[in-house]
PyMOL CGO cylinders between C-alpha atoms (Angstrom):
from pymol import cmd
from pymol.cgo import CYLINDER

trace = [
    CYLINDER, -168.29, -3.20, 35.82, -164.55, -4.16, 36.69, 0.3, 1, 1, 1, 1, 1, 1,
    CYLINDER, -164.55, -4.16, 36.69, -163.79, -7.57, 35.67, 0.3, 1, 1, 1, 1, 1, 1,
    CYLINDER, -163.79, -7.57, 35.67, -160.83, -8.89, 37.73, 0.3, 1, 1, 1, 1, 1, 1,
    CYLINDER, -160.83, -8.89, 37.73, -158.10, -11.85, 36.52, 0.3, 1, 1, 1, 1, 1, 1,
    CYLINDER, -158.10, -11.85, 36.52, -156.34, -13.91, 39.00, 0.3, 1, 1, 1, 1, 1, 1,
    CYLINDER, -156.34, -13.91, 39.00, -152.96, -14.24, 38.30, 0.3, 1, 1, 1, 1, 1, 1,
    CYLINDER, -152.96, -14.24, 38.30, -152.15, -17.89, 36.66, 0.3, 1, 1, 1, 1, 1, 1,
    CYLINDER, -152.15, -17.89, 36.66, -148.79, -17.74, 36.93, 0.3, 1, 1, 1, 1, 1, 1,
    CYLINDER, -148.79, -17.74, 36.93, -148.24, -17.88, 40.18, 0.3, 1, 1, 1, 1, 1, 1,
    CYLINDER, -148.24, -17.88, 40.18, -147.43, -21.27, 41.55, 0.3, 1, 1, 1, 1, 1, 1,
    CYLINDER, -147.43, -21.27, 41.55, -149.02, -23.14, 44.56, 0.3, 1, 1, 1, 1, 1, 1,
    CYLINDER, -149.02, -23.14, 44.56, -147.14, -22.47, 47.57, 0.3, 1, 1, 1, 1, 1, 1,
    CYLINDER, -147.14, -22.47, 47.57, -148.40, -26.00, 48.80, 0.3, 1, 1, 1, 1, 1, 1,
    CYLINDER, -148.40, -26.00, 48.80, -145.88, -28.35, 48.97, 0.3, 1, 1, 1, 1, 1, 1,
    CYLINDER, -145.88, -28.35, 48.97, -145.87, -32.52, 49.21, 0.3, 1, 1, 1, 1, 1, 1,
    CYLINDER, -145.87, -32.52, 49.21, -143.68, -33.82, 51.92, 0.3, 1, 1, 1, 1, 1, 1,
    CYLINDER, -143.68, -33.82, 51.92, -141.05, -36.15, 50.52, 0.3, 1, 1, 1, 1, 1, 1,
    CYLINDER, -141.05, -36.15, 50.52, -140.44, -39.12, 53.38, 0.3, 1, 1, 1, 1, 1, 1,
    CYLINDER, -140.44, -39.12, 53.38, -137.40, -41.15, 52.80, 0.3, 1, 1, 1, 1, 1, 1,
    CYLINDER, -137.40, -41.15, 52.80, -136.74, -44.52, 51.28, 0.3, 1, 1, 1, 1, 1, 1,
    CYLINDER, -136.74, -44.52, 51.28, -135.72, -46.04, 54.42, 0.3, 1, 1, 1, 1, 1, 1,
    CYLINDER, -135.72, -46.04, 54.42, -138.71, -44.66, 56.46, 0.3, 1, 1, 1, 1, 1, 1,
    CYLINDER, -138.71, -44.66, 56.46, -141.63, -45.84, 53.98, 0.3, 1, 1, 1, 1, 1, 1,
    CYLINDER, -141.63, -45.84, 53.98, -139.68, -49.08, 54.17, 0.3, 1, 1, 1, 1, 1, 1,
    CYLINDER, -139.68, -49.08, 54.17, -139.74, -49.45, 57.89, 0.3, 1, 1, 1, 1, 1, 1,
    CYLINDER, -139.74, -49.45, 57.89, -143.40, -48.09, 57.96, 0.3, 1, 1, 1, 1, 1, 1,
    CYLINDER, -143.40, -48.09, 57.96, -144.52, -50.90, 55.32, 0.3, 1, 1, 1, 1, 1, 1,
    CYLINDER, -144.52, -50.90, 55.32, -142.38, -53.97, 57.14, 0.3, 1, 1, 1, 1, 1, 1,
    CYLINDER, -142.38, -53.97, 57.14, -144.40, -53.18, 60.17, 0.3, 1, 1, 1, 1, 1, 1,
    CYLINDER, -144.40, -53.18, 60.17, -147.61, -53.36, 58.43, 0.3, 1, 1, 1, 1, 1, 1,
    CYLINDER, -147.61, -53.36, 58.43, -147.44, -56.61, 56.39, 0.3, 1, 1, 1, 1, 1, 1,
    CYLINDER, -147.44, -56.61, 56.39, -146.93, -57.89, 59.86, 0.3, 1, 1, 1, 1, 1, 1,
    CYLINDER, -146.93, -57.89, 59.86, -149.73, -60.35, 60.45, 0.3, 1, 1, 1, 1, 1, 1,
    CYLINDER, -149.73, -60.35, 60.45, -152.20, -59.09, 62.56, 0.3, 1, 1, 1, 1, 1, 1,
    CYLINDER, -152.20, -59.09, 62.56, -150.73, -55.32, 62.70, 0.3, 1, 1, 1, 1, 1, 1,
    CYLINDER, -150.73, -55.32, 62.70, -153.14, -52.58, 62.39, 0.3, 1, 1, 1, 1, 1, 1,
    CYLINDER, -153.14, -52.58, 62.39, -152.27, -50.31, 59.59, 0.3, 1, 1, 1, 1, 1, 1,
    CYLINDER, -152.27, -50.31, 59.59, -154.42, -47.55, 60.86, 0.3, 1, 1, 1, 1, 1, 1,
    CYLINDER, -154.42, -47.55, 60.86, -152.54, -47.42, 64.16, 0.3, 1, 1, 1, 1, 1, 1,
    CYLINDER, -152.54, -47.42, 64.16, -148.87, -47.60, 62.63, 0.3, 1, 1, 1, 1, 1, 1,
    CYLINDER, -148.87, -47.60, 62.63, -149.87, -44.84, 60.09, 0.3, 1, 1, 1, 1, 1, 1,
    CYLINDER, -149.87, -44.84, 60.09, -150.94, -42.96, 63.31, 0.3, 1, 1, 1, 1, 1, 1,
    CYLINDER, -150.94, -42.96, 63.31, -147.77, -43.22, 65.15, 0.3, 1, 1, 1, 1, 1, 1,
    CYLINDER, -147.77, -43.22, 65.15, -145.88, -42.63, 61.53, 0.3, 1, 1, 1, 1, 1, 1,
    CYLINDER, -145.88, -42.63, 61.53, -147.46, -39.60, 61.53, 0.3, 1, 1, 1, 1, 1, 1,
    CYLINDER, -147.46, -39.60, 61.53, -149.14, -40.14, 58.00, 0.3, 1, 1, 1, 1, 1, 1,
    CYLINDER, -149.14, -40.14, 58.00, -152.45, -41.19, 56.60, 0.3, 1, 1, 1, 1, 1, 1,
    CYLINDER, -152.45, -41.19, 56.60, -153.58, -45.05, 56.59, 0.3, 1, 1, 1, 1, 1, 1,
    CYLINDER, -153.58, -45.05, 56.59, -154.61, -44.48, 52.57, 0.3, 1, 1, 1, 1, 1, 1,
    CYLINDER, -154.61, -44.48, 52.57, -150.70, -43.04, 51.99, 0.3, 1, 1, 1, 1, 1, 1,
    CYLINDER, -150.70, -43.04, 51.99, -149.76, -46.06, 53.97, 0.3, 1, 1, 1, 1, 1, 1,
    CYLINDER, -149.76, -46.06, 53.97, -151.78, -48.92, 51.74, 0.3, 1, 1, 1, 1, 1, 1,
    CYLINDER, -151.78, -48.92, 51.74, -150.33, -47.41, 48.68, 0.3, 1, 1, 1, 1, 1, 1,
    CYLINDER, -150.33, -47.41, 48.68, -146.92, -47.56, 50.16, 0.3, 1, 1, 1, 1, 1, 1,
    CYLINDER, -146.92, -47.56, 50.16, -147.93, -51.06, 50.60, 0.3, 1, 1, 1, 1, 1, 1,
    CYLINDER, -147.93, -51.06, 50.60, -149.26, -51.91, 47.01, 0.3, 1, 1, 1, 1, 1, 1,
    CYLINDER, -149.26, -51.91, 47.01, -146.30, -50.41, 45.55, 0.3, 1, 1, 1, 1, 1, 1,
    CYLINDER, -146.30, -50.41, 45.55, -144.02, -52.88, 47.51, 0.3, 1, 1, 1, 1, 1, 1,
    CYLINDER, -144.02, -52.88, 47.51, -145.96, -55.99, 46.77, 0.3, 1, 1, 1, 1, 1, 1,
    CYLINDER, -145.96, -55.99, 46.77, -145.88, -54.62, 43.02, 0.3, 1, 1, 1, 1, 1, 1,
    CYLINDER, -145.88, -54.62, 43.02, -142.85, -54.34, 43.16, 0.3, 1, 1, 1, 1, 1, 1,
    CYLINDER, -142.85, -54.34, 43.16, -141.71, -57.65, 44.70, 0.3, 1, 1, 1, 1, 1, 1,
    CYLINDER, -141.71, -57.65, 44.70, -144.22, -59.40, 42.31, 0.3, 1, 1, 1, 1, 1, 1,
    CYLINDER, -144.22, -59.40, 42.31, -141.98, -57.36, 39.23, 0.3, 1, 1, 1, 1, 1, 1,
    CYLINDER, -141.98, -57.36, 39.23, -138.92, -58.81, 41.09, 0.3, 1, 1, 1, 1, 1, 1,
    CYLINDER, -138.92, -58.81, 41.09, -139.93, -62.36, 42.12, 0.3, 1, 1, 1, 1, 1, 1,
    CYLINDER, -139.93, -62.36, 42.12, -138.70, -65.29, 39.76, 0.3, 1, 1, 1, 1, 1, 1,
    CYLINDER, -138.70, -65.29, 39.76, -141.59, -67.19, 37.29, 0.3, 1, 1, 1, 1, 1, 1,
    CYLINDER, -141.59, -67.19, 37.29, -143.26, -69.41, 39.00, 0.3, 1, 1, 1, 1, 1, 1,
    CYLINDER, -143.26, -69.41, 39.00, -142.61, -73.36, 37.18, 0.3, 1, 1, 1, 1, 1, 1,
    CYLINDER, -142.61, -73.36, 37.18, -144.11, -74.36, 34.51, 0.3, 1, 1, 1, 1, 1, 1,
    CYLINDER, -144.11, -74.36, 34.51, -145.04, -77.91, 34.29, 0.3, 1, 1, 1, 1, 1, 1,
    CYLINDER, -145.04, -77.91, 34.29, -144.62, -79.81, 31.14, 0.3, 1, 1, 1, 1, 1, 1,
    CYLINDER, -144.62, -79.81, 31.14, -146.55, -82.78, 29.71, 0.3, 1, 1, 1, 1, 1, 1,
    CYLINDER, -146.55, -82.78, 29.71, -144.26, -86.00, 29.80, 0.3, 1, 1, 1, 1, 1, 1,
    CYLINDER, -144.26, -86.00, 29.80, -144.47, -89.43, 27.92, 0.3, 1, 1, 1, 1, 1, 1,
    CYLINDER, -144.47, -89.43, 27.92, -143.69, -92.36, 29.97, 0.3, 1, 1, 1, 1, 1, 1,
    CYLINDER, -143.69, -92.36, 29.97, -141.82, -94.84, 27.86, 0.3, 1, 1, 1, 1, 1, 1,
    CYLINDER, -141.82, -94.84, 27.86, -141.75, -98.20, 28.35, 0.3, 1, 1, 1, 1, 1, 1,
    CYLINDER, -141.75, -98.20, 28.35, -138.15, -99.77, 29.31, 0.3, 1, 1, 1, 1, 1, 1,
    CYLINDER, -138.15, -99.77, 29.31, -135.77, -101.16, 26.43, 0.3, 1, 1, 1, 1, 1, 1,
    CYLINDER, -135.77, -101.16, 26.43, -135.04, -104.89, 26.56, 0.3, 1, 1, 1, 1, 1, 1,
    CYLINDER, -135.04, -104.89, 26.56, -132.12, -106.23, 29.28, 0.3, 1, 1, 1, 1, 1, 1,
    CYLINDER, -132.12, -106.23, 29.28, -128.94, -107.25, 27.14, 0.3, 1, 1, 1, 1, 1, 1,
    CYLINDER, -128.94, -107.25, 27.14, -129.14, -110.57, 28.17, 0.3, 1, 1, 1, 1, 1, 1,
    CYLINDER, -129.14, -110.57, 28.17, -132.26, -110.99, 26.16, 0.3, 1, 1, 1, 1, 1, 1,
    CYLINDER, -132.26, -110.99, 26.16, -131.52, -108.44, 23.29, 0.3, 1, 1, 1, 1, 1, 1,
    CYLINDER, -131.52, -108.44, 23.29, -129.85, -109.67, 20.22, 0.3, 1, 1, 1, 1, 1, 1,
    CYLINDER, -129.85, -109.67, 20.22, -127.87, -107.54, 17.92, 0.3, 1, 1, 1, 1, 1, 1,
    CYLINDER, -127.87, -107.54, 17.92, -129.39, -107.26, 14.39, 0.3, 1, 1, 1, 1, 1, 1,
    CYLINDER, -129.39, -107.26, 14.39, -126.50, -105.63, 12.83, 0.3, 1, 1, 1, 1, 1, 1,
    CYLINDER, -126.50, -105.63, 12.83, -122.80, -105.84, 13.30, 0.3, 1, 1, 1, 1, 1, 1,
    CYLINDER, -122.80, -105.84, 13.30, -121.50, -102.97, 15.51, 0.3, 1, 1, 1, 1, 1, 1,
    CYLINDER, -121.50, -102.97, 15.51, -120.10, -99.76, 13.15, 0.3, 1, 1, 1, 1, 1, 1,
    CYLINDER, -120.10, -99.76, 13.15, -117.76, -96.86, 13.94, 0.3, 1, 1, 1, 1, 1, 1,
    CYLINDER, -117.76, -96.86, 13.94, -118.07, -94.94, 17.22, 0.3, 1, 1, 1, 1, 1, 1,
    CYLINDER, -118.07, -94.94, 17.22, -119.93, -92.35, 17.05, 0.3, 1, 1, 1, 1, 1, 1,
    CYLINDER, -119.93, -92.35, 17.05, -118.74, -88.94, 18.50, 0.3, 1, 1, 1, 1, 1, 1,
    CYLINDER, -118.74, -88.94, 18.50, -120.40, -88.57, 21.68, 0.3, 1, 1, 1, 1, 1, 1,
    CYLINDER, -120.40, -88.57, 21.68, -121.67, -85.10, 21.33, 0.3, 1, 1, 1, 1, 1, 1,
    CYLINDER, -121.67, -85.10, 21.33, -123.35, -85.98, 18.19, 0.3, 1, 1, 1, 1, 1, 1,
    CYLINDER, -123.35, -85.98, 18.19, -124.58, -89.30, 19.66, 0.3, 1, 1, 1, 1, 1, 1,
    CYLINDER, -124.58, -89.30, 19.66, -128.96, -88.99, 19.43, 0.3, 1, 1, 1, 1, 1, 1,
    CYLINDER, -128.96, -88.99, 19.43, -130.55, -90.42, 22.50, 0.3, 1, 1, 1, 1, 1, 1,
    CYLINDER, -130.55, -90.42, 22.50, -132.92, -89.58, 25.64, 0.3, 1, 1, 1, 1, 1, 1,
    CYLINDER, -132.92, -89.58, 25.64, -132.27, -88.28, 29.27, 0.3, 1, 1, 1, 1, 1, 1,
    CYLINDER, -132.27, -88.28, 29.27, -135.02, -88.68, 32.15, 0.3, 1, 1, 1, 1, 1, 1,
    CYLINDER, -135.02, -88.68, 32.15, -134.75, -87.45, 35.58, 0.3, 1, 1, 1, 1, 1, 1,
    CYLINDER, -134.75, -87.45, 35.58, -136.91, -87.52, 38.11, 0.3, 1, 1, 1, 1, 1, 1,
    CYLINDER, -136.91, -87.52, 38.11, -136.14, -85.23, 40.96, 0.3, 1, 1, 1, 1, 1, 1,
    CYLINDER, -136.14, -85.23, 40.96, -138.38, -84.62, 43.73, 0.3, 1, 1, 1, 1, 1, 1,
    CYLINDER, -138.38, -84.62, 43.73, -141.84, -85.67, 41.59, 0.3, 1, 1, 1, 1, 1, 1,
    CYLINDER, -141.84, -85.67, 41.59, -140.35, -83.35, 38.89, 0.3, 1, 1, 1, 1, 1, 1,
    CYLINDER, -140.35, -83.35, 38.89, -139.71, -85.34, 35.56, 0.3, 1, 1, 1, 1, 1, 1,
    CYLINDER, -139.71, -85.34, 35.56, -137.24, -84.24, 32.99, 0.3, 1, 1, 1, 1, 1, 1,
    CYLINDER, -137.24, -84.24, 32.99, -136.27, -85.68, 29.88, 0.3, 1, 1, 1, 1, 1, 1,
    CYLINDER, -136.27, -85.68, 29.88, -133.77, -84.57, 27.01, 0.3, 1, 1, 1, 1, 1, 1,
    CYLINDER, -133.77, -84.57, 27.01, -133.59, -85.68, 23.62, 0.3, 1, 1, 1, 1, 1, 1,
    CYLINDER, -133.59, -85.68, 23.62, -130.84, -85.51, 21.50, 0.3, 1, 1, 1, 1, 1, 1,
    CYLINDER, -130.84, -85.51, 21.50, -127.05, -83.91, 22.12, 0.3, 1, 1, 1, 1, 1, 1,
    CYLINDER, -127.05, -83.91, 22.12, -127.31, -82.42, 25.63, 0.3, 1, 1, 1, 1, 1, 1,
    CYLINDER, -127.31, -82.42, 25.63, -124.74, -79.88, 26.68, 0.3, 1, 1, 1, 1, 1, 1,
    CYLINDER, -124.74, -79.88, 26.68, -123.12, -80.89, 29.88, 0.3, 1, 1, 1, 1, 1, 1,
    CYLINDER, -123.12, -80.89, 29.88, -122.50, -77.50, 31.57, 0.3, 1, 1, 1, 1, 1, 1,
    CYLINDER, -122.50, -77.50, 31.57, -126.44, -77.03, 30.90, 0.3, 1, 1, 1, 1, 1, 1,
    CYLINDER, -126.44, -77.03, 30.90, -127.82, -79.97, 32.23, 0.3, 1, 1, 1, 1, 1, 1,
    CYLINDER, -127.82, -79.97, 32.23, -125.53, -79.66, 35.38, 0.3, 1, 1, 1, 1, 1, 1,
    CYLINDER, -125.53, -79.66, 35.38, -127.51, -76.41, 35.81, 0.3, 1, 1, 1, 1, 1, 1,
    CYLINDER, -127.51, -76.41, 35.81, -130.73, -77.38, 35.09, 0.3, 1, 1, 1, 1, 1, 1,
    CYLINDER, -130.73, -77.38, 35.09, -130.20, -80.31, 37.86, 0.3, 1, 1, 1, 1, 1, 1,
    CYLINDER, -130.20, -80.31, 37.86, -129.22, -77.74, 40.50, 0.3, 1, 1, 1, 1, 1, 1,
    CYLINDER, -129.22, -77.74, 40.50, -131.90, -75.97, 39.85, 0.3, 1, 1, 1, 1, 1, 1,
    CYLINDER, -131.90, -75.97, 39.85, -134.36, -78.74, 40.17, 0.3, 1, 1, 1, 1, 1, 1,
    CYLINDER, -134.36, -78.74, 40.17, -132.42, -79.51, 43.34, 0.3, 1, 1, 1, 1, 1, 1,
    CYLINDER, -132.42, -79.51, 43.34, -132.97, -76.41, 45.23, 0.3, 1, 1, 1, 1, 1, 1,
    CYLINDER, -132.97, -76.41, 45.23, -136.36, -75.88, 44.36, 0.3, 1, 1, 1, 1, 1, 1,
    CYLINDER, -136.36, -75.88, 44.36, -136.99, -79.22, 45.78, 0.3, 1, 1, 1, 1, 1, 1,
]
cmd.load_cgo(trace, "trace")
């Protein structure tokens, strides 16, 4: 009895077709499309519909990688408010200024039902950008 090898090394002369950037793009736009049958655009695309959905997880992967973190929200302590001057009496003489950077002391903001509050030295350039943010988000 002959007992005949196949030859390993050949390689598969089956090929996967390599579609574009720009036309899985177009083919995924149209099928996040409320109410668009991704069956029929896969059809006309000339592809399958399980290709297709995988196109489409990959994008929403992808955007979901890409997207910003959503806000966190952040327990805050309402604080009563501090006596009016009128009605406040100084227990101590006044003393040297104090440079203003060092200078301890409390920031709230409320933008938009969002409540913010700082303790301590704040840097300026940082709280500008922090209050843009909360700005636009609103």
């Amino acid at each position: 009895m002959v007992h005949t090898m196949k030859d390993q090394t050949r390689e598969s002369t089956r090929t996967r077709r390599q579609h574009e950037r720009e036309f899985k793009d177009e083919l995924v736009a149209q099928s996040l499309v409320p109410g668009a049958s991704v069956a029929g655009i896969a059809m006309k695309g000339g592809i399958n519909a399980n290709l297709l959905f995988k196109w489409r997880r990959e994008h929403v992967k992808a955007m979901a990688a890409s997207a910003p973190t959503a806000a966190t929200l952040l327990p805050v302590c309402v604080v009563p408010e501090a006596a009016s001057p009128s009605t406040a009496q100084p227990t101590s003489p006044v003393g040297p200024a104090i440079n203003p950077s060092s200078r301890p002391g409390v920031i709230e903001v409320e933008i938009a039902g969002a409540q913010l509050r700082l303790r301590g030295a704040v840097d300026e350039a940082m709280l500008g950008s922090v209050l843009r943010a909360l700005r636009q988000s609103a």
